[in-house]
DSSP file (Angstrom, degrees, kcal/mol; ACC not computed):
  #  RESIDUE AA STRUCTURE BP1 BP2  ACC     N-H-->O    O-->H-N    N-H-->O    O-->H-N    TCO  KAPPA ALPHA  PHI   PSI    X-CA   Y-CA   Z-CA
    1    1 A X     >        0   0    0      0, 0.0     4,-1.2     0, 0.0     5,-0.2   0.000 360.0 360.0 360.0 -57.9   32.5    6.2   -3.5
    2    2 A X  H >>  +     0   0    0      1,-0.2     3,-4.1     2,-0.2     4,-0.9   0.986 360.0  51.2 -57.0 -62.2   33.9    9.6   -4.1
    3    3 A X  H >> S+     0   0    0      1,-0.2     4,-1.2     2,-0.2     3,-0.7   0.766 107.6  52.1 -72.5  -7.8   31.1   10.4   -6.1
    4    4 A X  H 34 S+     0   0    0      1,-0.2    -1,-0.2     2,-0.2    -2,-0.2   0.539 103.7  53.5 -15.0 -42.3   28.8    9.3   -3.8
    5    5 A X  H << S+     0   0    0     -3,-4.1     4,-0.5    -4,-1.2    -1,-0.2   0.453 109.4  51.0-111.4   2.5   30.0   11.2   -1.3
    6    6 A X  H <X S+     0   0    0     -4,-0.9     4,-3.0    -3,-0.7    -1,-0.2   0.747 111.6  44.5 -94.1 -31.9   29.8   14.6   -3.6
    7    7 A X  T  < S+     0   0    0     -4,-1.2     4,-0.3    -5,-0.2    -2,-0.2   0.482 111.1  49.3 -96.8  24.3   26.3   14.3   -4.7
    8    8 A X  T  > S+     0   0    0     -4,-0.2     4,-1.8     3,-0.1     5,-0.2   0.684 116.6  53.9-112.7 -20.6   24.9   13.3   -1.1
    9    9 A X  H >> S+     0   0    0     -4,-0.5     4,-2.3     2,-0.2     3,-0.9   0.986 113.0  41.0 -24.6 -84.9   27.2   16.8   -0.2
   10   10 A X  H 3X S+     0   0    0     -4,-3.0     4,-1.3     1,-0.3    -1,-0.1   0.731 113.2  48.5 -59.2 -16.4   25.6   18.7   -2.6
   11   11 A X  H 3> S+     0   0    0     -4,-0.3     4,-1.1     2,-0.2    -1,-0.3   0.933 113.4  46.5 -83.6 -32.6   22.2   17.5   -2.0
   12   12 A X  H XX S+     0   0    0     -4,-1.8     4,-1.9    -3,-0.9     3,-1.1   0.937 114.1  58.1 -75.3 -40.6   22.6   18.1    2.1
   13   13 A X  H >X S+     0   0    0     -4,-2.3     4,-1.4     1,-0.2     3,-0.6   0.926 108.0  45.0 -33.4 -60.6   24.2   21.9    0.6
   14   14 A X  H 3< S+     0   0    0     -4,-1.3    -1,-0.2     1,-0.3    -2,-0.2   0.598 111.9  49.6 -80.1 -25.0   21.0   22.7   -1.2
   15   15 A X  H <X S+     0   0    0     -4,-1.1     4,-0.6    -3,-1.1    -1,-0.3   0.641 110.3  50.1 -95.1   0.0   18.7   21.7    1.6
   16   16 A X  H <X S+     0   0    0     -4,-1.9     4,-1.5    -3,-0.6    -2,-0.3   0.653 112.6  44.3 -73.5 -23.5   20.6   23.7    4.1
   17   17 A X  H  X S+     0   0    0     -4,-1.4     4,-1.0     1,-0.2    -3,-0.2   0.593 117.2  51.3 -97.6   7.6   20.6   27.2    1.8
   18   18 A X  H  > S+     0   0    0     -5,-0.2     4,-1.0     2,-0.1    -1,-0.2   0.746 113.6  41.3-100.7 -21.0   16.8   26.3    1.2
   19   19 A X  H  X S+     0   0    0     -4,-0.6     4,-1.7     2,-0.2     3,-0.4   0.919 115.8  51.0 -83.4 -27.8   16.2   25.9    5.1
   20   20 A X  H  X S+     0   0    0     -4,-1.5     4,-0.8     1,-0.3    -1,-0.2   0.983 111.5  53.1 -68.8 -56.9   18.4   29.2    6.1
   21   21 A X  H  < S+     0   0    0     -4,-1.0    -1,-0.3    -5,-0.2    -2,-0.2   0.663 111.6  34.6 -95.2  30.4   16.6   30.9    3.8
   22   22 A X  H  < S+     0   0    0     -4,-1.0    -2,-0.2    -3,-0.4    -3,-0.1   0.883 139.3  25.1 -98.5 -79.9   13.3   30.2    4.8
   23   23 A X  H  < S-     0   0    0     -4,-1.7     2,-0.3     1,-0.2    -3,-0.2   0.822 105.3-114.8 -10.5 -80.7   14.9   30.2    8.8
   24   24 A X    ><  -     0   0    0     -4,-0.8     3,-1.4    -5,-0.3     6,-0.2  -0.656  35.6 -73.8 118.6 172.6   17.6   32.2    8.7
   25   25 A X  T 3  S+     0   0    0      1,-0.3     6,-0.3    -2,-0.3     5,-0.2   0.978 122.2  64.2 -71.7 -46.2   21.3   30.9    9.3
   26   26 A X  T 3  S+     0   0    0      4,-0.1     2,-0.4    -3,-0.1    -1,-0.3   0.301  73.0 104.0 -72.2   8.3   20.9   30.7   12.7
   27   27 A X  S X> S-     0   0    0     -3,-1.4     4,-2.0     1,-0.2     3,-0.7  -0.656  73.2-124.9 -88.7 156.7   18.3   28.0   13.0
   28   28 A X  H 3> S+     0   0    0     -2,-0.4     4,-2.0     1,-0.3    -1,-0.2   0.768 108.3  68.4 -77.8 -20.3   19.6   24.6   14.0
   29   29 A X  H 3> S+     0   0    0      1,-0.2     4,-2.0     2,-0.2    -1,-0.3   0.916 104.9  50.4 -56.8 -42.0   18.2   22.7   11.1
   30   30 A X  H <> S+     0   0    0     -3,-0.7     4,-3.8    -6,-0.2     5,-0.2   0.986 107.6  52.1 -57.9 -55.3   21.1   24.9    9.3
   31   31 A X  H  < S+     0   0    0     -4,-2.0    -1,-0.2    -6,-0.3    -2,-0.2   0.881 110.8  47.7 -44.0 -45.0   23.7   23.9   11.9
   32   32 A X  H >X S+     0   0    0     -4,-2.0     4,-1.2     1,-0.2     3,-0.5   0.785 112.2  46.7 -47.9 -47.5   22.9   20.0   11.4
   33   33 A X  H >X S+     0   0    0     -4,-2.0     4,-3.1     1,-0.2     3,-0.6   0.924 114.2  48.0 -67.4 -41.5   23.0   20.0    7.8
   34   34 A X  H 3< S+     0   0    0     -4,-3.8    -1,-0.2     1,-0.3    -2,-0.2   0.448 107.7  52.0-104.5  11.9   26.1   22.0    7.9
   35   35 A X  H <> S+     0   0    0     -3,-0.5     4,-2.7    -5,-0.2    -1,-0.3   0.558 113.5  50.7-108.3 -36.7   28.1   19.5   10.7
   36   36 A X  H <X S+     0   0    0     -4,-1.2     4,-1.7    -3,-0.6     5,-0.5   0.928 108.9  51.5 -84.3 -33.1   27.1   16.2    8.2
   37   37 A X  H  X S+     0   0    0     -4,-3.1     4,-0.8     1,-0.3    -1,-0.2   0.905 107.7  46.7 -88.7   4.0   28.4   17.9    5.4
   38   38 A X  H  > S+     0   0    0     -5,-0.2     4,-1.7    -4,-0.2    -1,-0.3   0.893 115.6  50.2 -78.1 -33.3   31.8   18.7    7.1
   39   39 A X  H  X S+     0   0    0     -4,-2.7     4,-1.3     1,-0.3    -2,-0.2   0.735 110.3  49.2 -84.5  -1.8   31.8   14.8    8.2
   40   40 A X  H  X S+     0   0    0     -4,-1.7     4,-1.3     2,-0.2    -1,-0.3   0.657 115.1  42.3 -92.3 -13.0   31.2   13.8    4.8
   41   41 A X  H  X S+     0   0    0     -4,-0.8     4,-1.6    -5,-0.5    -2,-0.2   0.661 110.0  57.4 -93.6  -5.5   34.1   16.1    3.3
   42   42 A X  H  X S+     0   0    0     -4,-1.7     4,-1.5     2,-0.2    -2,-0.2   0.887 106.4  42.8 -86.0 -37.4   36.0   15.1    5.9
   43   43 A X  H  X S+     0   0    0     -4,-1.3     4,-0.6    -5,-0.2    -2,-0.2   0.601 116.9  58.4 -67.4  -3.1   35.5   11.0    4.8
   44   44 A X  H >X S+     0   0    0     -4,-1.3     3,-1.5     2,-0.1     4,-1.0   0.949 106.0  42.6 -59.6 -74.1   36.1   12.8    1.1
   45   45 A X  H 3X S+     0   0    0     -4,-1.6     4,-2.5     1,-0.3    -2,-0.2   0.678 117.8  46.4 -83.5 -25.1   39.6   14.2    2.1
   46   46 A X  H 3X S+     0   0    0     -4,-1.5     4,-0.6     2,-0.2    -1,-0.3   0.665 112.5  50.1 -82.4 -24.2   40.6   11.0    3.8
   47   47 A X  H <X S+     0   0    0     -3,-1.5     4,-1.4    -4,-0.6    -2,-0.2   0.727 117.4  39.1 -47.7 -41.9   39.4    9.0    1.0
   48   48 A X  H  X S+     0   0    0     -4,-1.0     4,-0.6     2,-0.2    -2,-0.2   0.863 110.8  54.7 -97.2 -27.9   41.2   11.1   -1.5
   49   49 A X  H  X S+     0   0    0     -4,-2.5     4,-1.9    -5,-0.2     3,-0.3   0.886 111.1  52.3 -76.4 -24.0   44.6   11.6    0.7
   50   50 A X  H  < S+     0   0    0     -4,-0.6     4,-0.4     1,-0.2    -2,-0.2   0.830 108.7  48.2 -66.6 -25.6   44.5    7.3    0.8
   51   51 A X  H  X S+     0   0    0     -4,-1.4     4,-0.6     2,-0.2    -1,-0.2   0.569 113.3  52.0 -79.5 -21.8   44.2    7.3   -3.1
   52   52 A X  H >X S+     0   0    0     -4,-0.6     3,-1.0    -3,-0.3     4,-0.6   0.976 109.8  46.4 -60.3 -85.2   47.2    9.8   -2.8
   53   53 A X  H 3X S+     0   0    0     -4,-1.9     4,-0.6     1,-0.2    -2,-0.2   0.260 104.0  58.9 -34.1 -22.2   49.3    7.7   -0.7
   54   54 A X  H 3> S+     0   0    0     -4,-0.4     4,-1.5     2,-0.1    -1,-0.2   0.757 100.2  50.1 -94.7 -23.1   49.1    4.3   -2.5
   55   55 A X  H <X S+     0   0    0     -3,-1.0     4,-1.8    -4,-0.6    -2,-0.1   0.778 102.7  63.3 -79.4  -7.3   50.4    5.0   -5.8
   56   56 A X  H  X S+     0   0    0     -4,-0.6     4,-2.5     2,-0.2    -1,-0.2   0.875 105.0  45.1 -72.6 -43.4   53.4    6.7   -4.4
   57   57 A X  H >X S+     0   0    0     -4,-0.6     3,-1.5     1,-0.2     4,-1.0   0.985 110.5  54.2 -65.1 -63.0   54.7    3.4   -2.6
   58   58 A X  H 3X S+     0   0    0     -4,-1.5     4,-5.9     1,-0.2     5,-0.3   0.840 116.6  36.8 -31.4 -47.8   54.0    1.1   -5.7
   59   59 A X  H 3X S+     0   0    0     -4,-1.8     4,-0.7     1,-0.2    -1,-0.2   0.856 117.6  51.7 -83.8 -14.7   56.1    3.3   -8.0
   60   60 A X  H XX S+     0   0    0     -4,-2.5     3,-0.9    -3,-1.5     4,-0.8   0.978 116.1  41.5 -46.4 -73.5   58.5    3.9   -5.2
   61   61 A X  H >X S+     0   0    0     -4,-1.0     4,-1.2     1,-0.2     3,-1.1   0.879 113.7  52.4 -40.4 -63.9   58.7    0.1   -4.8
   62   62 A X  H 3< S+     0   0    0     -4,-5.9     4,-0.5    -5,-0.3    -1,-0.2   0.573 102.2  60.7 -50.8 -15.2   58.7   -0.6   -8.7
   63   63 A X  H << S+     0   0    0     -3,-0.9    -1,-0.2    -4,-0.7    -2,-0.2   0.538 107.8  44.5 -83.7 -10.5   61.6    1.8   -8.9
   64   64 A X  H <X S+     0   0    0     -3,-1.1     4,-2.4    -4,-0.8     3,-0.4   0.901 107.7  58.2 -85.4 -43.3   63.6   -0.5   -6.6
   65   65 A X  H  X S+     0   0    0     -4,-1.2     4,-1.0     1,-0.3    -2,-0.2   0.681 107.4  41.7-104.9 -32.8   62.6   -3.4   -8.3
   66   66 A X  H  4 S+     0   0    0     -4,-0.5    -1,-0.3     2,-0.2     4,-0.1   0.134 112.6  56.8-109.8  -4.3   64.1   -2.3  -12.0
   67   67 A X  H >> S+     0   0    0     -3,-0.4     4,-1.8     2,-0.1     3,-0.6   0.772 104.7  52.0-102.3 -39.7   67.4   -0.9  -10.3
   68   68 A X  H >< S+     0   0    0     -4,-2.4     3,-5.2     1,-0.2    -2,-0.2   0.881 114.5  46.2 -32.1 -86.5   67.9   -4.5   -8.7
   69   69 A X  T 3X S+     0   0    0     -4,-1.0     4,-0.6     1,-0.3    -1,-0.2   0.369 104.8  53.9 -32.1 -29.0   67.5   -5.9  -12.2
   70   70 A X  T <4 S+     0   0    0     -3,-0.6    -1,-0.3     1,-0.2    -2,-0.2   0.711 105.0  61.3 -87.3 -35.7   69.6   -3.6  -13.9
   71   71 A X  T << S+     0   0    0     -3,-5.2    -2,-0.3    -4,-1.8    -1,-0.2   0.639 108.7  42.0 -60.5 -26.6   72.2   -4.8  -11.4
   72   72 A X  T  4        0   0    0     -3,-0.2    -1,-0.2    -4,-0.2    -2,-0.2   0.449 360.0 360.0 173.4 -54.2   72.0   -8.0  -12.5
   73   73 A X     <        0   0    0     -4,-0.6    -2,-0.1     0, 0.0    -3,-0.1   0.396 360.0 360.0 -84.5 360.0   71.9   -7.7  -16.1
């Protein structure tokens, strides 16, 4: 998924700097491309902060789980 979501970014990049410079910045085709690639780096960074977020509970949780045990033994 993540890399998905970099090369269809890079491809929308490369037809926005070809259309600006044929256009100029200001044309609206530029604006378009450049509003999907902020909503696809914004489902990047919310992809990548949810891949953040799960391994921290597990090991969190697996550090609970081996101090019980230890209590125990």
């Amino acid at each position: 998924m993540r890399e998905s979501l970099l090369e269809k970014i890079e491809h929308l990049r490369q037809q926005m700097m070809e259309i600006a410079a044929e256009f100029g910045m200001d044309h609206p085709d530029v604006l378009r491309y450049s509003q999907e690639i902020d909503k696809l780096h914004n489902m990047l960074m919310e992809l990548e902060n949810a891949a953040r977020k799960k391994p921290h509970r597990r090991a969190t949780n697996s550090l609970f789980i081996l101090e019980v045990q230890a209590a125990f033994a």
